[in-house]
N, C-alpha and C positions, 0 to 999 in steps of 0.2 A: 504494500500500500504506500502511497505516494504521501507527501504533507498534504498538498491540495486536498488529493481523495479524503483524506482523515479530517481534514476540517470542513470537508461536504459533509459529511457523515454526524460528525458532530453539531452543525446547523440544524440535518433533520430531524436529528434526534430530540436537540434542544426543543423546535417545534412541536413535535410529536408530546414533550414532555407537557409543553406550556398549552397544547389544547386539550387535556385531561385537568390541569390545574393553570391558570394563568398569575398566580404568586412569583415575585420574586424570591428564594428562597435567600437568607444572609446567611444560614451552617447548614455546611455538608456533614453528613456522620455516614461514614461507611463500617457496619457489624462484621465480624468473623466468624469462625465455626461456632456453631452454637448459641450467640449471643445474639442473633434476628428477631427476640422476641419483643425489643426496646423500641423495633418501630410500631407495632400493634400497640402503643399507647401515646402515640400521635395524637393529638386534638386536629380536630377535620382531616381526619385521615384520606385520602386519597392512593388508592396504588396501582402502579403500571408493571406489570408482568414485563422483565425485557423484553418478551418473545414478541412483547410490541412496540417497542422500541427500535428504529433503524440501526443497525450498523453493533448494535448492543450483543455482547456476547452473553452466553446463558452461563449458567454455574453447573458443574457435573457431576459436585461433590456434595454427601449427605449434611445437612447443616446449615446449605445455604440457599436460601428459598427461591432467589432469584427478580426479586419486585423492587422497584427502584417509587421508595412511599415518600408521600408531600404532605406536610401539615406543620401542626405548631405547637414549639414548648414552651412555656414562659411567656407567651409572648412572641416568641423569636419564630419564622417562617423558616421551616428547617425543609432540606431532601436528603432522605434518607435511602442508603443501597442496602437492602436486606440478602446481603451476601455478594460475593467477590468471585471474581474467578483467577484461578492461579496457574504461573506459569507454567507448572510442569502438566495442566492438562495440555500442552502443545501447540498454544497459538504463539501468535510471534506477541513479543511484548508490547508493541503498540496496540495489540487488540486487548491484552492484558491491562492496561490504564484506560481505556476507551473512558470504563465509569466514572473514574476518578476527574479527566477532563470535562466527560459531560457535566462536570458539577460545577468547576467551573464557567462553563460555557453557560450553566443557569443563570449564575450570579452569583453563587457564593464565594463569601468573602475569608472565610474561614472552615476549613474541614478537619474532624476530629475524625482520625483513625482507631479502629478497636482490631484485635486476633487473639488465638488461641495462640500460647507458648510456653514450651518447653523451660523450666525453670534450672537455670545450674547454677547461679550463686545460694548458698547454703540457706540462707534466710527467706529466698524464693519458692514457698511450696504451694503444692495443688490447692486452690482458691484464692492466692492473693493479686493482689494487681497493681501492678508496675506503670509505672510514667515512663515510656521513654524520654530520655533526655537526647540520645543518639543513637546512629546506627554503623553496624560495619556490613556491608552488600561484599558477601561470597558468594552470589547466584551466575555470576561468569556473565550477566548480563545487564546491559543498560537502558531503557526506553526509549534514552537522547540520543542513541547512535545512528548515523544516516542525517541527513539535509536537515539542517538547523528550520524551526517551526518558529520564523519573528514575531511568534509571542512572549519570545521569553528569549534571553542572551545567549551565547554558541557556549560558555564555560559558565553557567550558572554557582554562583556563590552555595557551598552547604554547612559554612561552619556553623551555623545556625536553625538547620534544616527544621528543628522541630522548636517552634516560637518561643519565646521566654515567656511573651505575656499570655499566652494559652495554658502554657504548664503553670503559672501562676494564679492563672483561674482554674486549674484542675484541683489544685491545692485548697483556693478555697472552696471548690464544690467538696472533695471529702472533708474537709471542716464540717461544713457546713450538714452534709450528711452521715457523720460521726464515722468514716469509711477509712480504713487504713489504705494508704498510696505509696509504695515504696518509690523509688526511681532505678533506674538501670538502663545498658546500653542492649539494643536488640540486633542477634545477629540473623542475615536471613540468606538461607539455604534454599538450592531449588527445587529439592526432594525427587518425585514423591514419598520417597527411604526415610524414616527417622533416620538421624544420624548415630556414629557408630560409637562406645565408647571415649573410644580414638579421637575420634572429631573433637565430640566434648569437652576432652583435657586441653585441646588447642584452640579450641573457643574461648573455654575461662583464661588460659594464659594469654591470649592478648584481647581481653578484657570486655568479653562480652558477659552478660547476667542473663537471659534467656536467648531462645533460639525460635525462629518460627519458618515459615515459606512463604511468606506474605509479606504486604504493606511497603516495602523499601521501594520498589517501581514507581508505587503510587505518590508515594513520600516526593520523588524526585517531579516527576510528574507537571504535579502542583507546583510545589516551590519553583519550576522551570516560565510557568502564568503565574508567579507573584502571588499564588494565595497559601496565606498560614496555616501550618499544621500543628495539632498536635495527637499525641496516638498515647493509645493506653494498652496493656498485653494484659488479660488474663490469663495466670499460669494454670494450665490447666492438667498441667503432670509434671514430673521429674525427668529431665534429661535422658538418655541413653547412660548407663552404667551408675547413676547414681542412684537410682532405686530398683530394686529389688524386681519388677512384675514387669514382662514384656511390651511393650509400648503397641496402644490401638487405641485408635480413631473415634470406638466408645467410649471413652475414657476421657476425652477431650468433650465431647457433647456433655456426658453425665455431669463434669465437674463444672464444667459452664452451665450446666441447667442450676446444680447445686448453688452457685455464685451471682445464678441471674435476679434476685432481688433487690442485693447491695449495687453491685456493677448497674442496671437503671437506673438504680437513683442517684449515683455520684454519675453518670451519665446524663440526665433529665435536667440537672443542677450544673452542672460541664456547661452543656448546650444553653441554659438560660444565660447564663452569665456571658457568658461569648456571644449571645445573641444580643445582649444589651452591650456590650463595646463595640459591634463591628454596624448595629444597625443607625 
């Protein structure tokens, strides 16, 4: 796919989105495995199936519903992706970010990322949830590669990729909803393999705290159109070789379903609060 094609693509879809709901939305929240349950409590919920959506690719993996939902939290006129799809089902990574762009292409001015991830610093266990502050991209791949897209610079700035004043209102939404938020840097794999012991030990040494397959494309994405991110990981198991019970894909939903009460509502709280600085 060409830039041109890709920004046709994103035009229609933008339309396609805005004749279902004609809001501007000001936060994007894009959910990870298991945790699509936070856009069903939308106020005037709205939802558009991709499969009706132009150019939109669908999700292949149990978890992630596939509805890309408009409504409002706080106040704030939110669109929301109720699940992602990921590189290692096989598309090229531009088709991989499609959602993430179209969200800018709505209007948002701020998107809050969420995933399921593997926890390996020691104090990271199954139900907690991490702020990213950074990331390290071991997935062998980039979204930006190929003919620079002038909406964003040919060597886009990342020391900053994930906002200060977003992670500063993530802080006060767990304040605010009594929520423990650790922080940590997230590394992200292209899988679909969990990683292997091995990996693990050279993750934590140069200085990664969870591990996922997601979010990093997206990360870049955005920040490539000027709009802020910030991402939150619920850990939803232990790493390869740090615990005990072989690693599966149940295990990730179960413990995101277990966590889905707390994580909506420092999420609910996230989004209001970002919605009153960005609108």
């Amino acid at each position: 796919m060409t830039e041109p094609e890709s920004n046709a693509d994103l035009a229609q879809a933008s339309a396609a989105v805005r004749a279902a709901n004609g809001v501007t939305p000001a936060v994007g929240v894009v959910l990870g495995s298991g945790l699509g349950a936070f856009a069903d409590t939308l106020g005037s919920l709205v939802k558009v199936p991709y499969s009706r959506i132009p150019g939109m690719p669908v999700p292949g993996v149990v978890g992630h519903a596939g509805n890309l939902c408009l409504g409002e939290v706080g106040g704030a006129a939110v669109a929301c992706l109720q699940g992602r799809v990921h590189a290692y089902e096989g598309l090229p990574l531009e088709r991989i970010v499609f959602a993430a762009r179209l969200l800018a292409e709505l209007g948002c001015r701020a998107v809050l990322l969420t995933n399921a991830a593997g926890g390996i610093r020691a104090d990271l266990t199954p139900g907690s949830l991490m702020l990213i502050t950074d990331h390290i991209n071991l997935m062998g791949r980039n979204p930006l590669v190929g003919p620079n897209d002038p909406v964003g610079p040919r060597f886009p700035d990342m020391s900053e990729a994930y906002d200060p004043a977003l992670r500063a209102a993530a802080h006060d939404a767990a304040q605010a909803t009594g929520a423990e938020l650790a922080e940590g840097v997230y590394a992200a794999l292209l899988g679909p393999t969990y990683e292997t012991p091995a990996e693990i030990r050279m993750l934590r040494t140069i200085g990664a705290d969870a591990v996922g397959m997601s979010t990093v494309p997206e990360v870049i994405a955005l920040r490539h159109r000027g709009v802020g991110v910030g991402a939150v990981s619920c850990i939803t198991n232990l790493a390869a070789g740090i615990g005990d019970a072989p690693l599966d894909h149940s295990e990730v939903e179960e413990t995101a379903g277990l966590t889905r009460g707390r994580f909506t509502a420092l999420l609910a709280k996230w989004v209001e609060l970002v919605g009153a600085r960005v609108e």
